[in-house]
ZAFIBA-203630 format. One record per atom (N, C-alpha, C): residue number from 1; residue in three letters; atom name; z, y, x. Coordinates in steps of 0.1 Angstrom, whole numbers, padded with zeros to 4 digits. Layout:
BEGIN
+-----+------+------+-------+-------+-------+
:  nr : rest : atom :     w :     v :     u :
+-----+------+------+-------+-------+-------+
: NUM :  ALA :   CA :     Z :     Y :     X :
...
+-----+------+------+-------+-------+-------+
This chain:
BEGIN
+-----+------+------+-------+-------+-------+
:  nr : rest : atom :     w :     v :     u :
+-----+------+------+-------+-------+-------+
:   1 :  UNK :    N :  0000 : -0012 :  0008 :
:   1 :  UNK :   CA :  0000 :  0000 :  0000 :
:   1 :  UNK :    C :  0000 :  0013 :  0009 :
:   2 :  UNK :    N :  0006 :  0008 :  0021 :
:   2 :  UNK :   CA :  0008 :  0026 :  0025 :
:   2 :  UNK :    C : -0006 :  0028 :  0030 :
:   3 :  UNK :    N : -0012 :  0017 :  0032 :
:   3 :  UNK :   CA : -0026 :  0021 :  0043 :
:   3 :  UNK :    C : -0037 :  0032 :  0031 :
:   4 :  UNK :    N : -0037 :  0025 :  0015 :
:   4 :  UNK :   CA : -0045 :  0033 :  0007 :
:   4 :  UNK :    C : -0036 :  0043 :  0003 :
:   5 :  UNK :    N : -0025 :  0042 :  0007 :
:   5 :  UNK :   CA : -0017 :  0058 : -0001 :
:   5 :  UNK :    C : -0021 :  0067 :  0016 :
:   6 :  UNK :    N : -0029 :  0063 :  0027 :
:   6 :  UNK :   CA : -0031 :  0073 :  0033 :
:   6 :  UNK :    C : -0030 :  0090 :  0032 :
:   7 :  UNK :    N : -0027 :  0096 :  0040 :
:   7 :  UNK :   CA : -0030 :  0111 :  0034 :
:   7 :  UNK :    C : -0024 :  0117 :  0045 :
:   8 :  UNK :    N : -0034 :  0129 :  0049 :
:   8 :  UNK :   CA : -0032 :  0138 :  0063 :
:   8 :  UNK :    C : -0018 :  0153 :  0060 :
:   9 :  UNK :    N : -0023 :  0156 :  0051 :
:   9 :  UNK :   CA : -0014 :  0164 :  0044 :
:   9 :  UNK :    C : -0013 :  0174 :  0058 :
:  10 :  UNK :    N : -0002 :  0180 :  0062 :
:  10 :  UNK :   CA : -0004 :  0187 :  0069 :
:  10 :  UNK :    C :  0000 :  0182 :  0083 :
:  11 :  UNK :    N :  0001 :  0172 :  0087 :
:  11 :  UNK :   CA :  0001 :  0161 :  0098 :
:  11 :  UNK :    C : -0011 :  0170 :  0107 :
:  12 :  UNK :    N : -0011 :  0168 :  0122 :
:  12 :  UNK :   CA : -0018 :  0170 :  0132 :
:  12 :  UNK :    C : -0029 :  0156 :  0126 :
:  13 :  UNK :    N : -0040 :  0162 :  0131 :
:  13 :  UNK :   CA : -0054 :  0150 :  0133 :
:  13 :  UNK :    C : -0048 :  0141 :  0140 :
:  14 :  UNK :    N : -0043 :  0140 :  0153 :
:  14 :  UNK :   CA : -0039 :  0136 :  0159 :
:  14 :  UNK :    C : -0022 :  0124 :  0155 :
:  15 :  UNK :    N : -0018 :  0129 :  0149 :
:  15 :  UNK :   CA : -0006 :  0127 :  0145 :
:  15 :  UNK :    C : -0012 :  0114 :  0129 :
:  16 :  UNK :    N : -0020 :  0118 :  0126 :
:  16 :  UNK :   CA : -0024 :  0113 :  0115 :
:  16 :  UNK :    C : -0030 :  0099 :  0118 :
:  17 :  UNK :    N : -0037 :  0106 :  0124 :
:  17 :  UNK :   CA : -0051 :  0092 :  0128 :
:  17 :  UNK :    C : -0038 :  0077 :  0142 :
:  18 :  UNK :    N : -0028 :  0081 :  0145 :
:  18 :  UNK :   CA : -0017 :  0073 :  0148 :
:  18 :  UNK :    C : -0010 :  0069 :  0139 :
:  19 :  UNK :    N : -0007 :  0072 :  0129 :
:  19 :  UNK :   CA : -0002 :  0065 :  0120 :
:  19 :  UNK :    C : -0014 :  0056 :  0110 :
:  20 :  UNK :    N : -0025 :  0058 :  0112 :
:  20 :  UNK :   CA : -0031 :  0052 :  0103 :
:  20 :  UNK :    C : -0032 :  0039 :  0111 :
:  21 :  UNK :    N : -0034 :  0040 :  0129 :
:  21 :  UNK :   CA : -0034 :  0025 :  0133 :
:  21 :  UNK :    C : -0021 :  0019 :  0133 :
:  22 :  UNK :    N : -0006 :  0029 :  0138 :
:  22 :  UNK :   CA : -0001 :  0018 :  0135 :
:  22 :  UNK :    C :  0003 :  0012 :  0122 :
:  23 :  UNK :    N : -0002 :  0013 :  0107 :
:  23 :  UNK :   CA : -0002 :  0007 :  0096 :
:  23 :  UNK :    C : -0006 : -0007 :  0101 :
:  24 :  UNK :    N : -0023 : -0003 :  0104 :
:  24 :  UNK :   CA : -0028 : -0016 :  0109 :
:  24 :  UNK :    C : -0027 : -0027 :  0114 :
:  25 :  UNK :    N : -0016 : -0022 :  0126 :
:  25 :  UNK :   CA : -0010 : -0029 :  0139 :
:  25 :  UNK :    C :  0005 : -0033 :  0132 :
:  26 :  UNK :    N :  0009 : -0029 :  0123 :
:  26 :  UNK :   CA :  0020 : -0036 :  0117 :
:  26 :  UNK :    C :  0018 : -0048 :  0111 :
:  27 :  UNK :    N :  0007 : -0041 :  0100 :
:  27 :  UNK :   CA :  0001 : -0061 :  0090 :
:  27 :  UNK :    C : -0005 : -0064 :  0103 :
:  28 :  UNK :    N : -0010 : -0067 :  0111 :
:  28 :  UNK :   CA : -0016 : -0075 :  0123 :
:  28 :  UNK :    C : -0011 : -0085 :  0128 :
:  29 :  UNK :    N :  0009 : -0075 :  0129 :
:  29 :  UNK :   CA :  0018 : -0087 :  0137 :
:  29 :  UNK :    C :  0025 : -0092 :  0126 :
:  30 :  UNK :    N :  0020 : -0091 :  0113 :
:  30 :  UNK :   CA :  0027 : -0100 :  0100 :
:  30 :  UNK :    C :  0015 : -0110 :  0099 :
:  31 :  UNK :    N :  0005 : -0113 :  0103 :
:  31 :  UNK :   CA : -0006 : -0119 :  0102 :
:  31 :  UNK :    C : -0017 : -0113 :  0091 :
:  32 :  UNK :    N : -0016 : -0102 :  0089 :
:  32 :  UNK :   CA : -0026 : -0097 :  0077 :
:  32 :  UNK :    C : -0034 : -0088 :  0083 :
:  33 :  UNK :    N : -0048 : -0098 :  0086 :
:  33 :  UNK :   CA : -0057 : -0091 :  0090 :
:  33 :  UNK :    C : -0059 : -0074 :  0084 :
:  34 :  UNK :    N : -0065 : -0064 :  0093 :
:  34 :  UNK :   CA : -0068 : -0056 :  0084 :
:  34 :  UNK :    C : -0084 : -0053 :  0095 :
:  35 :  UNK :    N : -0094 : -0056 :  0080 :
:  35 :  UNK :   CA : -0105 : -0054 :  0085 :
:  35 :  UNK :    C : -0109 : -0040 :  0094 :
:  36 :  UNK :    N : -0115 : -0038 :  0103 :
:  36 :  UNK :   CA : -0122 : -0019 :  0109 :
:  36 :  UNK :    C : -0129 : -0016 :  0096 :
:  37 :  UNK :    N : -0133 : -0023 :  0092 :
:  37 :  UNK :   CA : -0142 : -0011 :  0080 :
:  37 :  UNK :    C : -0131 : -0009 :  0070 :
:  38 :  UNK :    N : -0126 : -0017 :  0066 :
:  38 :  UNK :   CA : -0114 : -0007 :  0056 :
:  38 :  UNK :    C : -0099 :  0000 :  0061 :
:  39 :  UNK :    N : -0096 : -0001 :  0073 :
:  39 :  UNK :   CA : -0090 :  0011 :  0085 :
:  39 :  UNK :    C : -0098 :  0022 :  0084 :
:  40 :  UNK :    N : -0114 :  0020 :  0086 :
:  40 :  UNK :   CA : -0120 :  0032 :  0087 :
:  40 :  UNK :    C : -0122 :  0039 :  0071 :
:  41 :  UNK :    N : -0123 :  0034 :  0061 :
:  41 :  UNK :   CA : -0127 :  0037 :  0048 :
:  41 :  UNK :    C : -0111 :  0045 :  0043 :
:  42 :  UNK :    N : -0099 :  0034 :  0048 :
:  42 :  UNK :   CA : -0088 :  0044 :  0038 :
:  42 :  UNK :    C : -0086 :  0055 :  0050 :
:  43 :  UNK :    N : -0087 :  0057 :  0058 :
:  43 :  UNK :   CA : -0088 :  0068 :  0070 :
:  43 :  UNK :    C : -0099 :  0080 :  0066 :
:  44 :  UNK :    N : -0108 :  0079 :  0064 :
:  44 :  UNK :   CA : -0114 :  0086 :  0059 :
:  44 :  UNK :    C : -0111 :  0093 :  0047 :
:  45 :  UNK :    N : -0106 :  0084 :  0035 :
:  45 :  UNK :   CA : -0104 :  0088 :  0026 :
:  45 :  UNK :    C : -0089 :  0098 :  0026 :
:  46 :  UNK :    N : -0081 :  0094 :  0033 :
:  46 :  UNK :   CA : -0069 :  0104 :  0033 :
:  46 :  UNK :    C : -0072 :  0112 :  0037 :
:  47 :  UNK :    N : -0081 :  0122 :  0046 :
:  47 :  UNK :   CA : -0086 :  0130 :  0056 :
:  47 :  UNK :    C : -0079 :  0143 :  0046 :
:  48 :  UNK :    N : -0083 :  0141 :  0033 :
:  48 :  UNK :   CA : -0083 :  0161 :  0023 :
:  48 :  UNK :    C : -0094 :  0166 :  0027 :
:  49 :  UNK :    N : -0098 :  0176 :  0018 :
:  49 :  UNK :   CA : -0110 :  0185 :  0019 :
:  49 :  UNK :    C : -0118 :  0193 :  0027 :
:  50 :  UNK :    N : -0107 :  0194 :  0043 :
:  50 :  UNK :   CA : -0112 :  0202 :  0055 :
:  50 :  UNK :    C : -0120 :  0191 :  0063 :
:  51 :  UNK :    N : -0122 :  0178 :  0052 :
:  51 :  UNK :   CA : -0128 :  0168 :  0060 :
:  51 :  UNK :    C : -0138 :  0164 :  0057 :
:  52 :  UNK :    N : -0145 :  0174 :  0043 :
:  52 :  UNK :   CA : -0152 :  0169 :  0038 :
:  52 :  UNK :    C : -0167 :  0164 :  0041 :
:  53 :  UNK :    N : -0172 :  0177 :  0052 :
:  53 :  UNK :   CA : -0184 :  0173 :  0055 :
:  53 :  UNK :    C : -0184 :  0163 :  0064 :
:  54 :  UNK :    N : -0174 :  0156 :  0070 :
:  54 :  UNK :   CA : -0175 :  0147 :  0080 :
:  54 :  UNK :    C : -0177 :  0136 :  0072 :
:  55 :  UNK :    N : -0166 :  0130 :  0064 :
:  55 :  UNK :   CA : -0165 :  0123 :  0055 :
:  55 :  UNK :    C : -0182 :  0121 :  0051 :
:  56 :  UNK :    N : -0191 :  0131 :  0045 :
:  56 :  UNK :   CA : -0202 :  0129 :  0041 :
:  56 :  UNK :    C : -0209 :  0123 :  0048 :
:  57 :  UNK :    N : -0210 :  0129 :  0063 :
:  57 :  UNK :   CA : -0223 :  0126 :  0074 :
:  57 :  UNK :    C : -0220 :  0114 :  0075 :
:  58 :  UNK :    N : -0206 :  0110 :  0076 :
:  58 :  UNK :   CA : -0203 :  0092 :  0080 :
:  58 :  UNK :    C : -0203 :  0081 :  0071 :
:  59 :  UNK :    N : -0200 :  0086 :  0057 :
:  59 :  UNK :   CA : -0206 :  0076 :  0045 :
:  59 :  UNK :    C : -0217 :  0078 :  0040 :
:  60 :  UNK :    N : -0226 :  0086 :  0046 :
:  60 :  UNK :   CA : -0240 :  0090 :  0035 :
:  60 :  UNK :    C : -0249 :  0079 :  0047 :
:  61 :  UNK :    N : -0248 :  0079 :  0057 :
:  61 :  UNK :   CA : -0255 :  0070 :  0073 :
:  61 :  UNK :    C : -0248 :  0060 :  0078 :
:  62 :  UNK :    N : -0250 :  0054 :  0070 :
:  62 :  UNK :   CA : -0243 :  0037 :  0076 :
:  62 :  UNK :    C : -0252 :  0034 :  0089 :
:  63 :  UNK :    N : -0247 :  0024 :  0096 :
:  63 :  UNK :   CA : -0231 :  0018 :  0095 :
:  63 :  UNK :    C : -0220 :  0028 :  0097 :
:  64 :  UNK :    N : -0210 :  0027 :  0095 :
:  64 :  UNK :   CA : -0197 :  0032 :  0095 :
:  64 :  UNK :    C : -0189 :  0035 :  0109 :
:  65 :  UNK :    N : -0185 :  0036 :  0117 :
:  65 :  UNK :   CA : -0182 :  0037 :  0131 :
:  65 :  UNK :    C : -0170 :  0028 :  0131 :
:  66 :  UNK :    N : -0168 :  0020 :  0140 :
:  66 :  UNK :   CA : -0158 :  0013 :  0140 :
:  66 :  UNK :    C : -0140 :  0021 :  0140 :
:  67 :  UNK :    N : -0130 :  0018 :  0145 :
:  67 :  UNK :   CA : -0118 :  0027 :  0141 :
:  67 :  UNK :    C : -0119 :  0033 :  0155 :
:  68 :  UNK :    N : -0124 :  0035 :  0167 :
:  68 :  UNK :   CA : -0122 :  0038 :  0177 :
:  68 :  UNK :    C : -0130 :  0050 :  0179 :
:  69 :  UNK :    N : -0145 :  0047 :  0174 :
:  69 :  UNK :   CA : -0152 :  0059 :  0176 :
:  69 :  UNK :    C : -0153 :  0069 :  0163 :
:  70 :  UNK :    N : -0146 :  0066 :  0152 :
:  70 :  UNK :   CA : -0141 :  0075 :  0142 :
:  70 :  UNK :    C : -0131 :  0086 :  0143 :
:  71 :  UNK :    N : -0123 :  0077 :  0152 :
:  71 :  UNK :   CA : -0112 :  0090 :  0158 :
:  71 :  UNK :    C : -0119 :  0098 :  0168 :
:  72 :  UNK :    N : -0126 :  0092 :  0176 :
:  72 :  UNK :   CA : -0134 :  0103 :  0184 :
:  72 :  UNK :    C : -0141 :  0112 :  0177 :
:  73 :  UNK :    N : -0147 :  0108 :  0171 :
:  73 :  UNK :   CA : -0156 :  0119 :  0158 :
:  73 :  UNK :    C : -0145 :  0123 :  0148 :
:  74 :  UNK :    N : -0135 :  0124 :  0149 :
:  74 :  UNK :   CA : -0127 :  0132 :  0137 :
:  74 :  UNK :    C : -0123 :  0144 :  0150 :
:  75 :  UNK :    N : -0115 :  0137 :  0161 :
:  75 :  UNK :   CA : -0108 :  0145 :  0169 :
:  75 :  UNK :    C : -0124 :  0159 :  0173 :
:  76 :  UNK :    N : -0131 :  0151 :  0178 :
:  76 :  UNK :   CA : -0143 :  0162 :  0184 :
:  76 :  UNK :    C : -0146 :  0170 :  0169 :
:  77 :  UNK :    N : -0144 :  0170 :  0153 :
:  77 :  UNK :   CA : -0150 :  0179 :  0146 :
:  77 :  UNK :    C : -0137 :  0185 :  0146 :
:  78 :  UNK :    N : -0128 :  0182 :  0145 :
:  78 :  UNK :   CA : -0115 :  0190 :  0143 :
:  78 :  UNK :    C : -0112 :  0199 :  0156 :
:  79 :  UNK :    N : -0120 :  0197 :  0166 :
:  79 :  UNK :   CA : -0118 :  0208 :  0179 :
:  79 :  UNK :    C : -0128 :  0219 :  0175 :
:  80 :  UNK :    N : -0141 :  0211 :  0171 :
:  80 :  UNK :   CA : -0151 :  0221 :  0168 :
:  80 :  UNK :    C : -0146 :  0232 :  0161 :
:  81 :  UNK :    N : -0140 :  0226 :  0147 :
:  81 :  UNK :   CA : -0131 :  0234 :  0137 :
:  81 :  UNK :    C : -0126 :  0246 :  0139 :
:  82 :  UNK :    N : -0114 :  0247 :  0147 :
:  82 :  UNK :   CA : -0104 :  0252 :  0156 :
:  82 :  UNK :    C : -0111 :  0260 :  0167 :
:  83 :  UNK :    N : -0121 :  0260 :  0171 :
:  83 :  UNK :   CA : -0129 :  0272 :  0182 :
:  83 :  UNK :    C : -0138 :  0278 :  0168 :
:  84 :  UNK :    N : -0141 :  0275 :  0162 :
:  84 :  UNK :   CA : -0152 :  0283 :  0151 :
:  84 :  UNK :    C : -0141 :  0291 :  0145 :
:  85 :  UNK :    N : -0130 :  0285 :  0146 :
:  85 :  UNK :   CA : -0120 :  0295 :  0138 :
:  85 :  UNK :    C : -0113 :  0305 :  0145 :
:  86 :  UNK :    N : -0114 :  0305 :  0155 :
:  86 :  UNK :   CA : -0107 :  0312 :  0172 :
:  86 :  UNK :    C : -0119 :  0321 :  0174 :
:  87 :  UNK :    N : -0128 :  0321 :  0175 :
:  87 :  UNK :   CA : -0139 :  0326 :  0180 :
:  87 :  UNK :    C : -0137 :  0340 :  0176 :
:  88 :  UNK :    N : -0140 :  0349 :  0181 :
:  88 :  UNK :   CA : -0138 :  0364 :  0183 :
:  88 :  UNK :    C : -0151 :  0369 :  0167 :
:  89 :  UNK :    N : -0164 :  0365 :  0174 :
:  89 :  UNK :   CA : -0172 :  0365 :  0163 :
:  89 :  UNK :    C : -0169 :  0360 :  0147 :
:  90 :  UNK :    N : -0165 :  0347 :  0148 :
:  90 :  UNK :   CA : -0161 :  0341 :  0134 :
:  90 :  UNK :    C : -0155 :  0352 :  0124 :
:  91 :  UNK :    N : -0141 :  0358 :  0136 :
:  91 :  UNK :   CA : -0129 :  0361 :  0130 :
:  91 :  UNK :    C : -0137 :  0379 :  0126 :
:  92 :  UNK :    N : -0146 :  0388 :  0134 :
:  92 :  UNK :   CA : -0151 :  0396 :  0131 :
:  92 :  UNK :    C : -0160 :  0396 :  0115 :
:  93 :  UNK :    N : -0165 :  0384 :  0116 :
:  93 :  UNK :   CA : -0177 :  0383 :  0106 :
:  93 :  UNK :    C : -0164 :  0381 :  0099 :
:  94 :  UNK :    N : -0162 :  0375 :  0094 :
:  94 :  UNK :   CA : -0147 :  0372 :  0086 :
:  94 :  UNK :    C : -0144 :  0387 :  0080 :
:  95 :  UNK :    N : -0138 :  0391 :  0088 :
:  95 :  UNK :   CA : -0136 :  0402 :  0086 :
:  95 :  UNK :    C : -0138 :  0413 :  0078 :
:  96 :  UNK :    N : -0153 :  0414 :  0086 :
:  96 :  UNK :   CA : -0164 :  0424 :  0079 :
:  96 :  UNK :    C : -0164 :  0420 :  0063 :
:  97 :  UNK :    N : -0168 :  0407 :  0061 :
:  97 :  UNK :   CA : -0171 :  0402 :  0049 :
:  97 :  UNK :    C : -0155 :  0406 :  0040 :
:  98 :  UNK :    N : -0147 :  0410 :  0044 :
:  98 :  UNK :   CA : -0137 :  0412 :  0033 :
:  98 :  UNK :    C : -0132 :  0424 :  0032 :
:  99 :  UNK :    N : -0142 :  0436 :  0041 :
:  99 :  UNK :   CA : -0143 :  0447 :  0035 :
:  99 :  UNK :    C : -0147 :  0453 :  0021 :
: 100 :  UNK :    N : -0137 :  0459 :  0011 :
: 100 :  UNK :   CA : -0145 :  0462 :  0000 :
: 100 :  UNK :    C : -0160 :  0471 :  0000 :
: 101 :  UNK :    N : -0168 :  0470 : -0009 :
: 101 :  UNK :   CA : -0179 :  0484 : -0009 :
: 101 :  UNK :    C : -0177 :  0490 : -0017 :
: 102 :  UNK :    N : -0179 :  0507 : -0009 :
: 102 :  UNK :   CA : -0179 :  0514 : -0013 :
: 102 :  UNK :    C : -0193 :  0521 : -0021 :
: 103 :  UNK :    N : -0191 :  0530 : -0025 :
: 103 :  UNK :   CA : -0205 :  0536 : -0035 :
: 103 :  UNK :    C : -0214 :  0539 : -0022 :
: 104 :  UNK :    N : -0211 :  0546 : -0017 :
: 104 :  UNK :   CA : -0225 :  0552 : -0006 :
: 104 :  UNK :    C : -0225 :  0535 :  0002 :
: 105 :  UNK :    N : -0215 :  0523 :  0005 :
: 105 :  UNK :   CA : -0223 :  0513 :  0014 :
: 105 :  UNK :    C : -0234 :  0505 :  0001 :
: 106 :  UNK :    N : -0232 :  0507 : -0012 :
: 106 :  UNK :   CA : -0239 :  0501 : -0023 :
: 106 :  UNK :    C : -0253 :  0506 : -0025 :
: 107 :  UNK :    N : -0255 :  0518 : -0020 :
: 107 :  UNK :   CA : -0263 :  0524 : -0019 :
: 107 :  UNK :    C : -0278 :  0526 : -0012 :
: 108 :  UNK :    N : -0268 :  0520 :  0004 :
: 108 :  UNK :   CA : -0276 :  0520 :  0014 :
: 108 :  UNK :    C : -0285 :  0502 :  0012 :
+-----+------+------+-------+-------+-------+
């Protein structure tokens, strides 16, 4: 049960994606297999919404990545994440965009 009640919630990527193996590594040494595709499937599925386009690219294009290079591809988009959101430019455009307009910028 805890493996499908997954959920990242506000857990580090990092912090998450270790608890999702040792679930695995628990049933393992009870003798209950747990298959990589459904490690990788309820792993996925707990991710939440900041995970969404990943989630897409990796169940829209099978095969599925085994549990080893799924952490690698979560950890590497969740870095990407994290510099798009640092970035001097992001945080300007950001910015800009929550300027209200004024009548003469409606104008131009």
């Amino acid at each position: 049960m805890q493996l499908l009640d997954l959920n990242k919630g506000t857990q580090s990527v990092d912090t998450y994606l270790r608890h999702a193996k040792s679930i695995a590594d628990a049933l393992i040494s009870i003798n209950k297999l747990v298959p990589d595709e459904d490690l990788v499937i309820a792993t996925l599925h707990g991710l939440g919404p900041d995970y969404l386009m990943l989630r897409i690219v990796l169940t829209q294009n099978p095969p599925l990545p085994d549990f080893i290079e799924l952490r690698a591809r979560i950890l590497s988009f969740d870095a990407q994440q994290s510099r798009l959101a640092d970035s001097p430019t992001a945080i300007a455009l950001f910015n800009h965009n929550q300027t209200p307009f004024t009548r003469r910028d409606h104008c131009l």
